[in-house]
MARFIGU-34659 format. One line per field, with one value per residue (C-alpha): residue number from 1; x, y, z. Coordinates in nm, 4 decimals, always signed. Each point is the difference from the previous one (the first is absolute). Example, Ala and Ser with C-alpha at 12.3 -4.5 7.8 and 13.67 -1.06 7.14 Angstrom:
<sites>
resi = c(1|2);
east = c(+1.2300|+0.1370);
north = c(-0.4500|+0.3440);
up = c(+0.7800|-0.0660);
</sites>
This chain:
<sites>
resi = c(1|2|3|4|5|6|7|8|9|10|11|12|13|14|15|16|17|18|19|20|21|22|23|24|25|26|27|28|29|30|31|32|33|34|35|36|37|38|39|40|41|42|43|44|45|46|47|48|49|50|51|52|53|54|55|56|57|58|59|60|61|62|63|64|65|66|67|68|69|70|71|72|73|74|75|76|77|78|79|80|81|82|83|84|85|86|87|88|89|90|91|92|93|94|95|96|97|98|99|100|101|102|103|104|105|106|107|108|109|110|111|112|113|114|115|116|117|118|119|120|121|122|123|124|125|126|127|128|129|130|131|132|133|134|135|136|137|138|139|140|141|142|143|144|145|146|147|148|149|150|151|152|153|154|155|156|157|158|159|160|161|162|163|164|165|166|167|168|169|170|171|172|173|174|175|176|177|178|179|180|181|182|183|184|185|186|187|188|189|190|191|192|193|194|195|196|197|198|199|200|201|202|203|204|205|206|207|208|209|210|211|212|213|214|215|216|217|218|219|220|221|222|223|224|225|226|227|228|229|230|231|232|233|234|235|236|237|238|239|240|241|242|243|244|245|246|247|248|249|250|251|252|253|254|255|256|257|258|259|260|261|262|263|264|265|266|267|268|269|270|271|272|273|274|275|276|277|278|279|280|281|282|283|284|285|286|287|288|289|290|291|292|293|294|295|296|297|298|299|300|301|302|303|304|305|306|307|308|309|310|311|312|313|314|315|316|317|318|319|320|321|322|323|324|325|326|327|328|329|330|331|332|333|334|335|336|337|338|339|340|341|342|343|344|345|346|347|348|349|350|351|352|353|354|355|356|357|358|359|360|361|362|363|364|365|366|367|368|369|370|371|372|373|374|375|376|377|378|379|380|381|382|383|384|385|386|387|388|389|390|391|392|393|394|395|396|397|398|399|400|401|402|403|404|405|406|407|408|409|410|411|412|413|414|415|416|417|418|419|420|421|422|423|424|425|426|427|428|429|430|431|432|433|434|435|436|437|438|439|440|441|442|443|444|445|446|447|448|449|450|451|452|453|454|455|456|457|458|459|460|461|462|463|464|465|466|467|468|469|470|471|472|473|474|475|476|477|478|479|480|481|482|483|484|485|486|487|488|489|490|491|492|493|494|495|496|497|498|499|500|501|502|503|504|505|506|507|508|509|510|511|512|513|514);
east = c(-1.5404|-0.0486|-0.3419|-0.0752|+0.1740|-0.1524|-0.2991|-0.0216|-0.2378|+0.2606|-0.1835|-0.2390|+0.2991|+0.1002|+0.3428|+0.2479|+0.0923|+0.3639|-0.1014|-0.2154|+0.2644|+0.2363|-0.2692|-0.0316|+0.3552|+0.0319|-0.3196|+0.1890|+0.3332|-0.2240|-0.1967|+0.3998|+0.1164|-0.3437|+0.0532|+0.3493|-0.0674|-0.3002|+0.2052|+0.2728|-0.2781|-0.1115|+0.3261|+0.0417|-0.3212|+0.0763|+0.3453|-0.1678|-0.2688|+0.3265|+0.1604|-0.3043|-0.0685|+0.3712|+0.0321|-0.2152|+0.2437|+0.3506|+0.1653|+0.1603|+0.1178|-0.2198|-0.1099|+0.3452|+0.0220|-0.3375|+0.1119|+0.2996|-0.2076|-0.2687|+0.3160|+0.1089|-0.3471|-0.0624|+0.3015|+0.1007|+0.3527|+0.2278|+0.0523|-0.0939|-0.3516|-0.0701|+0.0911|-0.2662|-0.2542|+0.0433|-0.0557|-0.3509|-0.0887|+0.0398|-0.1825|-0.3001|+0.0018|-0.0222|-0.3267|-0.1608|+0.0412|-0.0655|-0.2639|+0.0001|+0.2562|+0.0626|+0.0858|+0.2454|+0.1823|-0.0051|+0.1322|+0.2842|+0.1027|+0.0761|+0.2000|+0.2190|+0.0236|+0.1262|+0.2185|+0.1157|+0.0898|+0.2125|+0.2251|-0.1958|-0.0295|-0.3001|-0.2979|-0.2109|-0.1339|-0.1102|+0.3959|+0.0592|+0.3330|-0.1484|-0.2149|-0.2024|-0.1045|-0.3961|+0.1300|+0.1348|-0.2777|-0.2114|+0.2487|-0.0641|+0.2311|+0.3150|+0.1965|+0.3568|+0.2591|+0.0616|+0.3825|-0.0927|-0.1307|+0.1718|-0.0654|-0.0642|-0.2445|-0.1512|+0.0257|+0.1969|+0.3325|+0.1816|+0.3604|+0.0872|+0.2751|+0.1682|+0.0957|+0.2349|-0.2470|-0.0647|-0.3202|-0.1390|-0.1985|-0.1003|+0.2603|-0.1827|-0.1831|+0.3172|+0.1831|-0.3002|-0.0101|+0.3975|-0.0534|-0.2254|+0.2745|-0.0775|+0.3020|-0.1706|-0.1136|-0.4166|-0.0749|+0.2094|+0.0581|+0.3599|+0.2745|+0.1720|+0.3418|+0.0277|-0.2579|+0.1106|-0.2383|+0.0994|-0.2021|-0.1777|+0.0192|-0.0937|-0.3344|-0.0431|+0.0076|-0.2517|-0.2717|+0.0412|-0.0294|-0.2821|-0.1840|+0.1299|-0.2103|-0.3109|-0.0574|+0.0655|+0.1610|+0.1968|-0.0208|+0.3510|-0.0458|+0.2013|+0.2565|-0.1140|+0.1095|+0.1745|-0.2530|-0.0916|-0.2425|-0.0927|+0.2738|+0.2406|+0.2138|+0.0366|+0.3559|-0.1330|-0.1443|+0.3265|-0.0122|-0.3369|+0.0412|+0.2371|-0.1862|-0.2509|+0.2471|+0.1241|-0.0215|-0.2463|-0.3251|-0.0942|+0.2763|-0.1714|-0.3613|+0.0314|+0.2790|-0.3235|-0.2341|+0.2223|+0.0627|-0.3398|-0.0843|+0.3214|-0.0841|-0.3296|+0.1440|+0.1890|+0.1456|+0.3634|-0.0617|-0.0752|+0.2781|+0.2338|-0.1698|+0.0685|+0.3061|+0.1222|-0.1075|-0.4030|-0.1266|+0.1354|+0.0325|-0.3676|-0.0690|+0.1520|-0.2144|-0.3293|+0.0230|+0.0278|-0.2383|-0.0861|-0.3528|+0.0490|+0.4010|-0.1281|-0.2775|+0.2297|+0.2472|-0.2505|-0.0874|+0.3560|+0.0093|-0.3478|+0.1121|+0.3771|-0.1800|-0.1397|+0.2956|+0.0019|+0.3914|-0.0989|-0.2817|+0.2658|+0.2380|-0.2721|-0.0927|+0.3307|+0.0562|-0.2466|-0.2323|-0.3446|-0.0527|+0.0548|-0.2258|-0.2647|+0.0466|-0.0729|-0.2981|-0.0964|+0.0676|+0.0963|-0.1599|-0.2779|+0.1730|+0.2601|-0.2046|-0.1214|+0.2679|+0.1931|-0.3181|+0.0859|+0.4222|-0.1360|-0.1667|+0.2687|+0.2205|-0.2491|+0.0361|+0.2914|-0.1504|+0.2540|-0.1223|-0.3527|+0.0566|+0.2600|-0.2475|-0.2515|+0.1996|+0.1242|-0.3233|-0.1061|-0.3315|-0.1821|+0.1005|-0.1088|-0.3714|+0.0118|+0.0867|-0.2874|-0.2510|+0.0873|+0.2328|-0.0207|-0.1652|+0.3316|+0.1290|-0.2616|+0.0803|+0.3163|-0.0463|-0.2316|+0.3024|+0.2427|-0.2725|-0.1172|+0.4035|+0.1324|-0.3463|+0.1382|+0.2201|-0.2361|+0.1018|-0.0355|-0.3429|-0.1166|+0.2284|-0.2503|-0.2866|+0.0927|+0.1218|-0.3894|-0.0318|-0.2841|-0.1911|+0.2077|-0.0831|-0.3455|+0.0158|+0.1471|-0.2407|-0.3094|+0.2329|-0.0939|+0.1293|+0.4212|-0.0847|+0.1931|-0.2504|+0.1972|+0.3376|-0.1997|-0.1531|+0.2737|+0.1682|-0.2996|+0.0727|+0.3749|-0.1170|-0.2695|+0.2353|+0.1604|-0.2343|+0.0752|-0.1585|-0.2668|-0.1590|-0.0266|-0.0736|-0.2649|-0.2938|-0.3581|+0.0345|+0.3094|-0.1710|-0.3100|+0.2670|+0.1363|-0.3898|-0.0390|+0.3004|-0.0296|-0.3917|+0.0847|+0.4246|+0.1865|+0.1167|+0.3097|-0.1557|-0.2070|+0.2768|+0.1962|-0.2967|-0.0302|+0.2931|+0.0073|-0.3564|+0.1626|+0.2664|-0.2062|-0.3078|+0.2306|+0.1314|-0.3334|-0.2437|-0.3118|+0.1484|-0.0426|-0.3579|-0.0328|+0.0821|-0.2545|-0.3075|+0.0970|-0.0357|+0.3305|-0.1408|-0.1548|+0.3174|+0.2023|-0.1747|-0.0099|+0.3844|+0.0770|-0.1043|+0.0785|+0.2453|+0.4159|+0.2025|+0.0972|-0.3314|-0.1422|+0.2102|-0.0717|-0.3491|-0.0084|+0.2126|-0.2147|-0.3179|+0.1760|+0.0515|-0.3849|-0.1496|+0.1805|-0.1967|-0.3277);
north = c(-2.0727|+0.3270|+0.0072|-0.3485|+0.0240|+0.3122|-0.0241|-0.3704|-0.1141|-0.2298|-0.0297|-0.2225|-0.2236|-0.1325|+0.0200|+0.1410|+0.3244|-0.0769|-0.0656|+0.3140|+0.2162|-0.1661|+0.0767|+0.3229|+0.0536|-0.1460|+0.2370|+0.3010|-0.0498|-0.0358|+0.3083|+0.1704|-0.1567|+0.0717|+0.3768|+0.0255|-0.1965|+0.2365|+0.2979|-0.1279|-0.1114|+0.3907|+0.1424|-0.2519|+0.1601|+0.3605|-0.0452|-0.1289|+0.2555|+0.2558|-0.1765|-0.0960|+0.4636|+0.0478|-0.2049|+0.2821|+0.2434|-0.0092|+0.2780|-0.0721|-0.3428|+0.0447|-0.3424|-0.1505|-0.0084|-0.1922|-0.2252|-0.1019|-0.0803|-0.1792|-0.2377|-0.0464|-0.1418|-0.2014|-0.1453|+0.0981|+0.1480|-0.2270|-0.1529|-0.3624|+0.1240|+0.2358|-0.2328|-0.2623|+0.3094|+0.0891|-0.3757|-0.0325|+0.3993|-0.1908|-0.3233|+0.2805|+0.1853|-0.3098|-0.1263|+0.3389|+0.0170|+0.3566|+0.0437|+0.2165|+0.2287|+0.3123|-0.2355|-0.2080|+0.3544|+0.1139|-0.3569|+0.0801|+0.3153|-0.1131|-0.2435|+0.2124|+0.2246|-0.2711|-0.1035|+0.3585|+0.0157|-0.3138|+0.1751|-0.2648|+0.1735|-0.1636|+0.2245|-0.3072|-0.2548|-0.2340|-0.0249|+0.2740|-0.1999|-0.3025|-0.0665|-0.3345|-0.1567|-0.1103|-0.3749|+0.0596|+0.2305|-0.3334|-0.1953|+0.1644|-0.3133|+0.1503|+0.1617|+0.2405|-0.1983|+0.2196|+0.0695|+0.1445|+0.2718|+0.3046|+0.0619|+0.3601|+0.0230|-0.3798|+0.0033|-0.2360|+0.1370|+0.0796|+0.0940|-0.1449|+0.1210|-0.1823|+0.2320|-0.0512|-0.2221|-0.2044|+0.0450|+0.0977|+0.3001|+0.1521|+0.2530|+0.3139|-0.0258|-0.0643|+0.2642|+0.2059|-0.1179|+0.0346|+0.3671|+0.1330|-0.0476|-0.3545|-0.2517|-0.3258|-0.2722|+0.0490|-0.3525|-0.0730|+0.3234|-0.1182|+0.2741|+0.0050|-0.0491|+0.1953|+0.1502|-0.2014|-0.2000|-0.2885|-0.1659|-0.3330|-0.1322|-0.3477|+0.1658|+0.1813|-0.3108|-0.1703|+0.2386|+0.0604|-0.3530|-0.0470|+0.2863|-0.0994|-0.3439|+0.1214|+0.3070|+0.2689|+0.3571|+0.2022|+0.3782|+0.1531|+0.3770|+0.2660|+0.1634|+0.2369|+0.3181|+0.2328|+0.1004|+0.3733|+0.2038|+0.3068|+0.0551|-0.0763|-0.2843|-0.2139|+0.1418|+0.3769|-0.1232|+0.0528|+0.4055|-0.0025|-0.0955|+0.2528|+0.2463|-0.0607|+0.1882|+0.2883|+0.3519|+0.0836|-0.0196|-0.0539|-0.2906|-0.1500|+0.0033|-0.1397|-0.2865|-0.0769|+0.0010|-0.2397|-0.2295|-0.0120|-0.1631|-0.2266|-0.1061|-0.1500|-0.1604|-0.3116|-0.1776|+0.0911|+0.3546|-0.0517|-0.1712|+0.2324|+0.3151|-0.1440|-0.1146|+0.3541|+0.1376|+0.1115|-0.0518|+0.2713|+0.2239|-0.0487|+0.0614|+0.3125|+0.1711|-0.1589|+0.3522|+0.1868|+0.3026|-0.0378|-0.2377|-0.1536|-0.1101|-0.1642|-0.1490|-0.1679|-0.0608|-0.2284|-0.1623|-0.1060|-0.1098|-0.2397|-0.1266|-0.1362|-0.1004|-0.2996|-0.1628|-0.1500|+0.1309|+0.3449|-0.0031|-0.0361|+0.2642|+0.2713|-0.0280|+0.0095|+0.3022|+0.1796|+0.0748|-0.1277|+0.3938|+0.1627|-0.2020|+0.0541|+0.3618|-0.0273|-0.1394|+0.2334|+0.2679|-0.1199|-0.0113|-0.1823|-0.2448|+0.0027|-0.0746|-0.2787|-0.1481|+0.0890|-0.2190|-0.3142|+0.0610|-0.0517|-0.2655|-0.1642|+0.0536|-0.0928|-0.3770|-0.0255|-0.0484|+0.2394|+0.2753|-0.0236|+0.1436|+0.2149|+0.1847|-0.0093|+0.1523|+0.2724|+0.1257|-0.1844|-0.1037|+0.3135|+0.1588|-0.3355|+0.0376|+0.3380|-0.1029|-0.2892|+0.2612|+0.3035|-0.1417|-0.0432|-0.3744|-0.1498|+0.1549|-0.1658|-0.3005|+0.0119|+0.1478|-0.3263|-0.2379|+0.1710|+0.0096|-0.3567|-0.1344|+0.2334|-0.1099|-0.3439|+0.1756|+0.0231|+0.3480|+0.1061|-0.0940|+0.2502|+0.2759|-0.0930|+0.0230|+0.3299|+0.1819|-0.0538|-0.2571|-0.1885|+0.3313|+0.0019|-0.3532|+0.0182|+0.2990|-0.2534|-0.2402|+0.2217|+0.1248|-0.3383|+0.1897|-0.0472|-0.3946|-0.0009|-0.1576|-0.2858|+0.1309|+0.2006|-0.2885|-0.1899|+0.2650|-0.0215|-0.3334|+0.0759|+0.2957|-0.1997|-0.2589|+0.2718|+0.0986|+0.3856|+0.0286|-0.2829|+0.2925|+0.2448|-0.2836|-0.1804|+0.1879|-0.0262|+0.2334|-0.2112|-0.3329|+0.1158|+0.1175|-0.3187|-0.2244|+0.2265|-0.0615|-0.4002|+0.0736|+0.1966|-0.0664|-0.1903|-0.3211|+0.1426|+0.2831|-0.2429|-0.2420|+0.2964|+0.1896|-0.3746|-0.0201|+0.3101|-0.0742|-0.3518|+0.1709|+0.2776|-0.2711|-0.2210|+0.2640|+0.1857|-0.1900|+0.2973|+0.1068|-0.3177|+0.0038|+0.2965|-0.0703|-0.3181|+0.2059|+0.2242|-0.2704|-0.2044|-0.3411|-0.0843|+0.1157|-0.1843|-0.3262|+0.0901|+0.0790|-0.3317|-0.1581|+0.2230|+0.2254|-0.0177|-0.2962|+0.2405|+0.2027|-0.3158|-0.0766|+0.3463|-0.0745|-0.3334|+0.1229|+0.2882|-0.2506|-0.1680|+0.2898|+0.1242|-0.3179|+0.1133|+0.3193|-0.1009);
up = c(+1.6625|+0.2278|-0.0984|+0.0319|+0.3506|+0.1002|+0.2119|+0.0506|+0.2608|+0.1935|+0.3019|-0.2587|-0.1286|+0.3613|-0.0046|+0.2308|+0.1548|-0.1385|-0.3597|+0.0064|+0.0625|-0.2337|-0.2755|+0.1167|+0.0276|-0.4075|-0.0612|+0.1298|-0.2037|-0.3336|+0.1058|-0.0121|-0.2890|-0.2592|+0.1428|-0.0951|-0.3399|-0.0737|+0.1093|-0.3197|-0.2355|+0.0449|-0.0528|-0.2976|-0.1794|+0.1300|-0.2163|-0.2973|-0.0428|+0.0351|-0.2787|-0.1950|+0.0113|-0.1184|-0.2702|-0.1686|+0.1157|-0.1749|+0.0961|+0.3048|+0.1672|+0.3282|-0.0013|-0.0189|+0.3714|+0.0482|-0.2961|+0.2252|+0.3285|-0.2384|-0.1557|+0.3327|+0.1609|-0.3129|+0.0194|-0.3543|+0.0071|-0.0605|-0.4149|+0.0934|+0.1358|-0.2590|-0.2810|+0.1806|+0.0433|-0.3664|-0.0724|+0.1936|-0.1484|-0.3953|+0.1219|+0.1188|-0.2815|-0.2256|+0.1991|-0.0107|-0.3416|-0.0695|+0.2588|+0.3102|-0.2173|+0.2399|+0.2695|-0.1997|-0.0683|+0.3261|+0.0830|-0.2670|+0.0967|+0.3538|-0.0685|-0.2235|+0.2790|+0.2045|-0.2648|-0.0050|+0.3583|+0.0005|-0.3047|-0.2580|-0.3151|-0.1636|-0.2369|-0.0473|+0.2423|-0.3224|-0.1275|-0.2378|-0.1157|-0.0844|-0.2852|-0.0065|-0.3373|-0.0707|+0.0295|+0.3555|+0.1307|-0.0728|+0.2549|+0.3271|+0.1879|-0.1508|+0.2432|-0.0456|+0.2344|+0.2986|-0.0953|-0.3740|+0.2202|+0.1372|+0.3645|-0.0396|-0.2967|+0.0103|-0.3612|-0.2140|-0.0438|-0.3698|+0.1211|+0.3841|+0.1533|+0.3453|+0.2914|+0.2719|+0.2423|-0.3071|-0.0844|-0.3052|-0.1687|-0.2991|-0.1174|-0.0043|+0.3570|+0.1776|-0.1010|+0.0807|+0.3145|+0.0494|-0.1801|+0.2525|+0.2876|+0.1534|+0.0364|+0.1095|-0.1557|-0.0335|+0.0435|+0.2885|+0.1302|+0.0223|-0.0118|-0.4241|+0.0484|-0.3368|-0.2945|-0.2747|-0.1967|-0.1850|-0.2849|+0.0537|-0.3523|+0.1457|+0.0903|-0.2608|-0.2547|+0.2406|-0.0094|-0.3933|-0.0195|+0.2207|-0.1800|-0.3565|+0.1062|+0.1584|-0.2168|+0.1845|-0.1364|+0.2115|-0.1203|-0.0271|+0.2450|-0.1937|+0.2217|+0.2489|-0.0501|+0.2752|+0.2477|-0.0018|+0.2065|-0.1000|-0.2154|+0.2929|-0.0125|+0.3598|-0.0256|+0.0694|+0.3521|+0.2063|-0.0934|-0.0131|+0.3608|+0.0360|-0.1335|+0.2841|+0.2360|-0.2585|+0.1543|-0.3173|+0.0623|-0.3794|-0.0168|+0.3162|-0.1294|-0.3439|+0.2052|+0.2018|-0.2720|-0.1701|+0.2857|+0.0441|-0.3275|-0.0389|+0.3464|-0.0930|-0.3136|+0.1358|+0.2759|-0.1616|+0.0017|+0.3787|+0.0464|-0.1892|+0.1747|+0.3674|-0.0892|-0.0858|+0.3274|-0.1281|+0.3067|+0.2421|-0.3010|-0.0210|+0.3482|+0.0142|-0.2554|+0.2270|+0.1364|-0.2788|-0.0174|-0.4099|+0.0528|-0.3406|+0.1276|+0.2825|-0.2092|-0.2083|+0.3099|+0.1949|-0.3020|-0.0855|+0.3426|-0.0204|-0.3023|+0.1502|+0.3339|-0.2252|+0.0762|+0.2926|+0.1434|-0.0821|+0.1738|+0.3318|-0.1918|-0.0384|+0.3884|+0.0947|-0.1858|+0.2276|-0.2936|+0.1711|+0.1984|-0.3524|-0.1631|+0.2634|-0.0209|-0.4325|+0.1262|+0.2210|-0.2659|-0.2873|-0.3706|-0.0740|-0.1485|+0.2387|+0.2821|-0.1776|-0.1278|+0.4098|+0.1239|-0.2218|+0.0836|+0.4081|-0.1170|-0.2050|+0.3222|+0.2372|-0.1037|+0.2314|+0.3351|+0.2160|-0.2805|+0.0807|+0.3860|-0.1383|-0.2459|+0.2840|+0.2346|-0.2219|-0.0246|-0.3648|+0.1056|+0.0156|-0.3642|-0.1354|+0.1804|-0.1407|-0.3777|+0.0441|+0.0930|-0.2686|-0.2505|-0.3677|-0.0711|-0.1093|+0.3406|+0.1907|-0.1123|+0.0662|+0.3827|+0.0531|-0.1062|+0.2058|+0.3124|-0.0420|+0.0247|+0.2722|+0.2375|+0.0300|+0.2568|+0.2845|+0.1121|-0.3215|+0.0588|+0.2527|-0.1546|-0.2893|+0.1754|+0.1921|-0.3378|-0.0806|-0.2423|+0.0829|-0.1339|-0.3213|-0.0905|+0.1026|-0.2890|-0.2578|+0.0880|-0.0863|-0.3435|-0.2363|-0.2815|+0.1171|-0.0152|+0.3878|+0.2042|+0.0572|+0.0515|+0.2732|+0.1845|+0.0060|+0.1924|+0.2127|+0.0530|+0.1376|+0.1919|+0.1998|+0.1418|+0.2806|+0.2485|-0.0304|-0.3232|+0.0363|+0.2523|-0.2891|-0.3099|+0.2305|-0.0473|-0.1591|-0.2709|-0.1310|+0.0466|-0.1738|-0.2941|-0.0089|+0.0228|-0.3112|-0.2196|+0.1047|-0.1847|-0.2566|-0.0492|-0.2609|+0.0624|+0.1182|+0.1936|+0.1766|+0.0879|+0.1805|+0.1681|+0.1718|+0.0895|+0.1825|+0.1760|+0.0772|+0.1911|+0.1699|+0.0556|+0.2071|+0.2105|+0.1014|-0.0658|+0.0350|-0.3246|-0.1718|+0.1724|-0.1977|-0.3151|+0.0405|+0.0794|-0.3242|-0.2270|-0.0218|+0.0832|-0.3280|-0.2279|+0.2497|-0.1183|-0.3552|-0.0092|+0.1837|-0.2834|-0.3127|+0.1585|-0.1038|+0.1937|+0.3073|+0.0066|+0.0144|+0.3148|+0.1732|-0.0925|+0.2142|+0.2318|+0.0664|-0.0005|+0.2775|+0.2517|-0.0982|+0.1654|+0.3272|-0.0487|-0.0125);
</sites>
């Protein structure tokens, strides 16, 4: 509708003054609302490609953080919406059947992420519990009545227990979910009045009825055995913890070695960990002079800041100078696991100026520009979420980091052209560092990656010349007279959904130019 709007010879339609500026008026509230729409579409696909790098990396939980802000704008945290999400994810993978493979897993392992967030313990999106005969494979129509299904695992359920709100769940998940600390009901989020569980035998005869008739087999799970990390039982966290603060140095490094790893494990060994006072223990040892301690220190602490309420504890603790100063001079992989902690932190909005004004900025510029590739990586994701604070922005642009993307940019062999531009993109909406983005050189950078990009690079580099084009409109000039008007066309047609829009969009202001 903005471009439709935008433009339109009114003096030709003969109608009023009054109805011209009402259109206007509509024109200029859809020009708002597709920037601010744009600006989440962007930070949308800036989380995904994060997520879609670290699935290949499993030794750390640095993701878990943009897995939480991801459920949150999908609108997938809550059981009822996941259950219809896993639903519509079957129905897909039925109609694809077996094509477009890499995307269906990628699909997948999102969704168990999701699944993992919300405390849903679930290893396979296709029902791992139930097994469907050849006769009912052939009957598509047939569907498992809602209340044969637990609400945590959305499979059919073979022992369901009632708990104190009244509703009902499969045996094993709620006391997993009651195990790892939580005392409300997951459905209804209603406070449990008590833990007991009480068999629905009533239930129970249903379902083996229902599957007795329609052929379906539920496999019996053998009992799970008592979870161990490491050789350490959960019950070893509480000294563990305590070890964290022993006045032996060897007692504290091996405590924070171990923490580390049981940290990562599960949500329970969070829980357990905070619970026993971890996270001041933890913070204390940020300033630790051993390298490898802290290391393993700020690690510990990126892999409890998952949670949401530790995220507030770890601030509060005053731990956000220390781990600025392990990335100033920490290990290798200390600074780059420090640079994903600020990030994990930085999804609170009052944490964003904080790290700014506490100097974080700067040290992440500096680990963009020499760091190892993983490190990189990791600086971008921590840059591109603290820039949405706009002072952030020119504390950005001062600590020099229009030079270190520009270096990325030319680098095609770290696969971060994107992540860069769409910092770009951020950075060119303040008029501080529009001054040093706006320039020839850049747009002539840009005219070649929209000739020359991906798909994906091409989408972002017009985004970016979208946003610089309609502020200054010499450098859009620019970019015309070094070729851009013919790719322009060609991705208006071809192009993905938005570069298709930028394309237009950017077709639009050109006439004006001319």
């Amino acid at each position: 509708m903005n471009s439709a709007l935008d433009g339109m010879p009114y003096a030709e339609l003969d109608i009023s003054d009054e109805v011209t500026e009402q259109v206007e008026l509509m024109n200029a509230q859809l020009m708002r609302c597709k920037k601010r729409t744009d600006t989440q579409d962007m930070e949308l696909s800036m989380d995904l490609m994060v997520i879609l790098q670290n699935n290949k990396d499993e030794e750390r939980n640095a993701d878990g953080a943009i897995v939480d802000r991801l459920a949150s704008k999908l609108e997938l945290q809550m059981l009822p919406d996941l259950r219809a999400e896993t639903v519509a994810i079957k129905k897909l993978i039925s109609e694809r059947n077996g094509q477009h493979a890499d995307s269906t897993k990628q699909i997948i392992e999102l969704l168990h992420k999701f699944k993992a967030i919300a405390g849903i313990d679930e290893k396979n999106v296709l029902g791992g519990e139930v097994f469907v005969t050849k006769s009912l494979d052939k009957c598509p129509s047939l569907m498992i009545p809602d209340d044969f299904l637990c609400p945590i695992t959305l499979e059919i359920m073979t022992d369901p227990v009632i708990v104190a709100s009244g509703q009902t769940y499969e045996r094993r998940s709620i006391q997993k979910w009651l195990d790892s600390g939580e005392r409300t009901c997951p459905k209804t989020r209603q406070p449990l009045a008590h833990l007991s569980l009480a068999p629905n035998y009533a239930l129970k005869n249903l379902i083996l009825q229902w599957c007795d008739k329609h052929k379906v087999e539920l496999q019996r799970r053998e009992p799970e055995p008592v979870a161990e990390q490491d050789g350490h039982p959960r019950e070893d966290i509480p000294s563990l913890v305590e070890a964290l603060s022993s006045i032996h140095p060897d007692v504290q490094r091996k405590a924070a070695k171990k923490i580390r790893m049981l940290s990562k494990e599960s949500p329970e060994n969070r829980a357990l960990i905070v619970g026993n006072g971890g996270i001041p223990a933890l913070i204390g040892l940020l300033a630790y002079p051993d390298k490898k301690v802290q290391e393993n220190t700020v690690t510990s602490l990126l892999n409890l800041s998952i949670d949401h309420g530790n995220k507030l504890l770890i601030t509060k603790g005053g731990a956000i100078p220390l781990i600025i100063e392990i990335l100033r001079n920490g290990s290798a992989e200390g600074q780059e696991n420090s640079a994903a902690t600020l990030f994990s932190l930085s999804m609170l909005d009052e944490n964003k100026a904080t790290i700014g004004t506490l100097g974080g900025i700067a040290p992440l510029v500096e680990l963009l520009t020499n760091g190892t590739v993983r490190g990189k990586k990791d600086a971008a994701t921590a840059i591109f979420n603290l820039i949405l604070n706009q002072q952030n922005k020119v504390r950005a642009t001062q600590a020099g980091i229009v030079p270190a993307l520009m270096k990325v940019i030319d680098d095609r062999s770290l696969g971060m052209v994107d992540e860069a531009l769409s910092i770009f993109l951020l950075l060119s909406s303040h008029p501080t560092c529009l001054g040093e983005i706006g320039t020839t050189p850049f747009v002539e950078k840009l005219v070649q990656l929209i000739k020359e990009g991906t798909p994906k690079n091409k989408e972002c580099a017009l985004s970016v010349l979208l946003e610089l084009g309609s502020k200054k409109q010499t450098l859009l000039v620019h970019a015309l007279r070094f070729g851009l008007h013919e790719h322009l066309s060609q991705i208006a047609k071809t192009g993905t959904s938005r570069a298709q829009r930028k394309a237009n969009s950017l077709i639009q202001i050109a006439k004006k130019c001319y």
